[in-house]
N, C-alpha and C positions, 0 to 999 in steps of 0.2 A: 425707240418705241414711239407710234404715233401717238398724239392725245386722244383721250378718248371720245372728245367730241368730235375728233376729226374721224376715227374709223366708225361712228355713227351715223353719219353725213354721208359716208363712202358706203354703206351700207344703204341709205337712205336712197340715195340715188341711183344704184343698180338696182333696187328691186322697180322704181319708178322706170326707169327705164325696158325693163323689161316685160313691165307689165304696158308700154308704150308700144313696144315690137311685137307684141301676143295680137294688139289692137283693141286691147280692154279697155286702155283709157287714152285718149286723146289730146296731144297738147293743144293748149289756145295762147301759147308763150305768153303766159302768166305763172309765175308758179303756184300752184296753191291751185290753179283755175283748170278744166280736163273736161272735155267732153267723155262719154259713154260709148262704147261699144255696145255690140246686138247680143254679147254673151253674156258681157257684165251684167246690162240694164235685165238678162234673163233671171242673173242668179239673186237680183237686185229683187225684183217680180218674188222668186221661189221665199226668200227670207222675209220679204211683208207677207205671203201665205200665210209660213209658218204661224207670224205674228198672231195674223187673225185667228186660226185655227185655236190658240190659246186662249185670246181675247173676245172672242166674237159670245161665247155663249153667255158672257157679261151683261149682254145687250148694252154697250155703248151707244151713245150718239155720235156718229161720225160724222166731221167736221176737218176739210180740206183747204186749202190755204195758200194763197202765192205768193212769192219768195218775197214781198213786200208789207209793208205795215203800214198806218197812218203815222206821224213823225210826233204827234202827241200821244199818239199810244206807249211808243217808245218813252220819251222823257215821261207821260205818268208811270212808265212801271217803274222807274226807278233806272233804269240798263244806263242811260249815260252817264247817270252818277259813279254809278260800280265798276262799271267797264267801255270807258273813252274810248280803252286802248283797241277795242273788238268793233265799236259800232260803224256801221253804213249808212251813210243818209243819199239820196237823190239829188243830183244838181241837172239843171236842165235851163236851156238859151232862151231870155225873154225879151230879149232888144229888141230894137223898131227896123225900117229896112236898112237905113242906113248905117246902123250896128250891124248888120247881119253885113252887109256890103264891108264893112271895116274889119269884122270877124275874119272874111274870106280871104283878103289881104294879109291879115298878119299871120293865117293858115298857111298861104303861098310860099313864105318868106319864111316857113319853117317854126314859128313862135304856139304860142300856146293853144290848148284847145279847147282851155275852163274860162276865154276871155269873153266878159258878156252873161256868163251863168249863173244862176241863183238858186239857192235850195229849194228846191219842191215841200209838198206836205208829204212824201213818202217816202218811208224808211226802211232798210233792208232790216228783212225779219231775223232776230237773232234764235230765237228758240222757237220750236214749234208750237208750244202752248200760248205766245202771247197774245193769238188770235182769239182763244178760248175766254179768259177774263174776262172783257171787253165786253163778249157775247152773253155770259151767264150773265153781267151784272146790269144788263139791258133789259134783262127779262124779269126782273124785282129779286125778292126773296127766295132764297131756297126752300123747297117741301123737304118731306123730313127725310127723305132719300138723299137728299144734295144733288149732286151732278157726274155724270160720268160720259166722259169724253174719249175716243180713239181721234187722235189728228196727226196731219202729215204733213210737212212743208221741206221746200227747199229753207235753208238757212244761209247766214253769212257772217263769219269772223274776220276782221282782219290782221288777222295772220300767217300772211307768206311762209309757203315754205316747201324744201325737195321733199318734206315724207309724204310720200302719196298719200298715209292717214292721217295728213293734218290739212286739208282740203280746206278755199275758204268758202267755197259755196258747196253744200254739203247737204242729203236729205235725212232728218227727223221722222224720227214713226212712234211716237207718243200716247200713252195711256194718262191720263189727268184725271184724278179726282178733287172736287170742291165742296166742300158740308163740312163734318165736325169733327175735333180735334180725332176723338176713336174710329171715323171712319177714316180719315187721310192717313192715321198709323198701321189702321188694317191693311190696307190698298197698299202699303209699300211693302210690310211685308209680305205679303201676298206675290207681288210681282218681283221680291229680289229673288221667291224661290222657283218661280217661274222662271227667271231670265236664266238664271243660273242653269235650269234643268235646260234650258232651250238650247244653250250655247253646249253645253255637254252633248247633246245630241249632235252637233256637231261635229263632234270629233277634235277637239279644239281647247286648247290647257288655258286655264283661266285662275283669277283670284277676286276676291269680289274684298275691297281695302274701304275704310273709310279718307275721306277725299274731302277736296274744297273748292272755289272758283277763284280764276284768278282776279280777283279785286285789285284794282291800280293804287298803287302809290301805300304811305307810311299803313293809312287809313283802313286801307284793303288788307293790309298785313294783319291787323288786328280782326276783321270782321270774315277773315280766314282763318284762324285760330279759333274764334267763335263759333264757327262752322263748324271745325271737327270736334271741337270738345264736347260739341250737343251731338256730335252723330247727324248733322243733317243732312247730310248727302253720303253716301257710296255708289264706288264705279266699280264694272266689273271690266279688269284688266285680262287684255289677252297681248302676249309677246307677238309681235307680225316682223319688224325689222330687228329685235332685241328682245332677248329676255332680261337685261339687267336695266331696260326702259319700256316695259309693256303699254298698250295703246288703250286708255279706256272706250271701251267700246258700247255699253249700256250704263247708264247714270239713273241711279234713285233720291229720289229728292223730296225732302219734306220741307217744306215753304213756311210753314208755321202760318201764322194769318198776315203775312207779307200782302200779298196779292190780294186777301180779302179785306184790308184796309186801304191798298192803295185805288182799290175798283168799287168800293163800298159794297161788298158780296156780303150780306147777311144770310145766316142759316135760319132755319123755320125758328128758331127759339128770341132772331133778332141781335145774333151774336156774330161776330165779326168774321166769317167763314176763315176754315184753315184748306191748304190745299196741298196737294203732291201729287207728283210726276214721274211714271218710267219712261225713259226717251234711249232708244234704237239707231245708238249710228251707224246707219242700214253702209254704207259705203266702208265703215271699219268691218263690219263684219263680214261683208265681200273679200276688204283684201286679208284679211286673215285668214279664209276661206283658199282664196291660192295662192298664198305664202305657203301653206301648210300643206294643201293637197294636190298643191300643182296649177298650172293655168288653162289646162283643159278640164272642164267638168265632167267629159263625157269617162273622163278617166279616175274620178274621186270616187275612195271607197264605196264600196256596196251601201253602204249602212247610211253612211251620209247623204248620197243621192235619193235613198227613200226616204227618208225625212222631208228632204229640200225639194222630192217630187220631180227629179231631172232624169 
């Protein structure tokens, strides 16, 4: 009998590849890394509709993003302390000519291509909200409202890998709220019954578990434990390559006032704003979408294409 990491990987890898021959996803021989096809990026379009159709009557502020960050945004939120093992930073060539002439030589001759390069001030974005902080706490104090944000971003993990839904560049479609302890509690639950309703109208078997991030090293191990014991985050898991290893697909996240001490976000009372986040791994719930129903849309349930508007 195989192991069962190995008929996971085997699993992992024919549904990838199949979704390569459909022409859904594109290799760029990276693993982890995939251009978009015209169907995908369509079903990709139909599941942010949805989104909005839930979210919009909120009246959000919408706030769009590109796949990059300031590199002090990143170390102020905290991300390379928690998770080293995830972050992206930017290197780029600042040598003079004759570095650049010495560069092209040791390119010729087959040698490196980081020779000469220095980190940028720009960091690949790892969540979609970390553009959002930044921006509330620029604008002073919270009203007694707080903040309500829809944002979108490409993101980046580094974590390679065959399962088509562990992607390292991957788009976010996130709901943020920022004010006070009772409002960032309402807002998640609010949106774990939403998510949950949404994903069901899919047609699509789910569990919604409490969860944690993965934090690096002893230290992480500990302030993951912490995590689940307060309930701060839940994923809503849908099986795409396994049902005895389901993919989180949707994450609810309560921040507690992480973000509003690390950004100095005060709420109208002068207190340290708390904040939470549902974030839409819009490309997981693609391919759960044709694992489940097939890789032709025009051919998924009646019931599902009217939701998703195809």
């Amino acid at each position: 009998m195989m192991p069962a990491a190995t008929v996971l990987a085997d699993l992992h890898r024919a549904f990838r590849d199949e979704l390569l021959r459909h022409g859904l996803l594109i290799s760029l021989g990276v693993d982890g890394l995939y251009g978009r096809g015209g169907a995908f990026e369509n079903v990709i379009e139909r599941i942010n509709a949805a989104i909005s159709t839930i979210g919009d009557p909120d009246r959000p502020e919408v706030m769009r993003f590109p796949p990059g960050i300031g590199r002090w945004q990143l170390e102020k939120s905290g991300y390379t302390r928690k998770f080293p093992q995830l972050a992206g930073t930017v290197y780029s060539f600042f040598g003079s000519d004759r570095e650049h002439r010495a560069l092209i030589e040791t390119l010729d001759k087959g040698g490196d291509i980081t020779v000469g390069q220095q980190m940028t001030q720009v960091a690949l974005t790892p969540a979609a909200c970390y553009g959002v902080y930044p921006t509330v706490a620029a604008r002073g104090r919270l009203s007694e409202d707080g903040a309500l944000v829809d944002v979108y971003a490409y993101c980046f993990r580094n974590e390679p890998s065959i399962d088509p839904a562990r992607m390292q560049m991957f788009r976010m479609r996130e709901h943020v709220r920022v004010g006070t302890h009772e409002q960032t509690v309402a807002f998640r639950e609010l949106w774990m019954r939403r998510g949950r309703a949404l994903v069901e109208s899919f047609n699509l078997t789910l569990e919604v578990v409490v969860a944690n991030d993965p934090f690096f090293g002893r230290v992480g191990r500990l302030l993951a434990a912490n995590q689940r014991e307060e309930n701060l985050k839940f994923e809503l898991l849908i099986p795409i390559t396994s049902k005895e290893e389901p993919t989180a697909c949707v994450s609810f996240n309560d921040h507690r006032d992480l973000f509003g001490r690390a950004w100095s976000i005060e709420t109208a009372a002068g207190e340290p704003a708390h904040s939470a986040c549902v974030g839409f791994g819009v490309e997981r719930i693609a391919l759960a979408l044709f694992k489940h129903h097939g890789f032709a849309p025009e051919d998924w349930p009646r019931d599902v294409r009217d939701v998703l508007g195809l």
